[in-house]
C-alpha positions in Angstrom: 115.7 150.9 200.3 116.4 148.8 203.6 114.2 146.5 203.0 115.3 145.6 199.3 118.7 145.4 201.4 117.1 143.1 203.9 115.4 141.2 201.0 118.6 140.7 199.1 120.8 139.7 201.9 118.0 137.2 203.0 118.1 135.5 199.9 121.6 135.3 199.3 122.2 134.1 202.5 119.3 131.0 202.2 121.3 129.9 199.1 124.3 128.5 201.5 123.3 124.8 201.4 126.2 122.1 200.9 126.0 118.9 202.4 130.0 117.4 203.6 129.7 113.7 203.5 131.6 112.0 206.2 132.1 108.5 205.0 133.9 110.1 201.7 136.0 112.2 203.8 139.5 111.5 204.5 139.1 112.3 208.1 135.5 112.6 209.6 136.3 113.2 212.8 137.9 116.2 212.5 134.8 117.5 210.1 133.4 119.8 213.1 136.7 121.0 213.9 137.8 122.1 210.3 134.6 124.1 209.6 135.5 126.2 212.7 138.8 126.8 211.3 137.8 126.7 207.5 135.0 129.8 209.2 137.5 131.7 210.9 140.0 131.9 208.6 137.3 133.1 205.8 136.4 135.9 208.5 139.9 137.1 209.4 140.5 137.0 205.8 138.1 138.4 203.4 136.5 141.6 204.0 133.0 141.1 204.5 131.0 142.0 201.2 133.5 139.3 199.2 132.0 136.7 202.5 128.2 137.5 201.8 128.8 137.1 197.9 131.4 134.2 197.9 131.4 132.9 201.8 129.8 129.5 200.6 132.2 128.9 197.7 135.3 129.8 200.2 134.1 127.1 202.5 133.7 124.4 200.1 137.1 125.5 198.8 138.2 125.3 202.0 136.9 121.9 203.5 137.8 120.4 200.0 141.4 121.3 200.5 141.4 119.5 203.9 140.1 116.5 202.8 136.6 116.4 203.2 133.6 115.0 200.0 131.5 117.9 198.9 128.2 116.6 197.4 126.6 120.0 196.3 
């Protein structure tokens, strides 16, 4: 049973891949600093099941809302 829990977790967590383009963005300089907010804020906020189903939708929610180009 822990390692079909190990299994599952590792594959829902290798499925996290969005690429933020910078040129696209309305500010690219602050790209770094707004996934460190956009991270905390998912953290402080969602409990931690909802973060390992929906984590990578909350931050492309997140870093949409501040500006930034979303390719994926």
């Amino acid at each position: 049973m822990k390692k079909l829990m190990m299994l599952v977790s590792l594959s829902l967590c290798s499925c996290s891949d969005y690429i933020i383009d910078p040129r696209a963005s309305k500010h690219p300089k602050e790209l770094i600093r707004d996934k460190i907010e956009c991270e905390s804020l998912i953290k402080e906020n969602v409990n931690s099941i909802v973060r390992l189903v929906d984590g990578d939708t909350l931050m492309r929610k997140c870093l949409s809302n501040r500006g930034h180009s979303i390719l994926n």
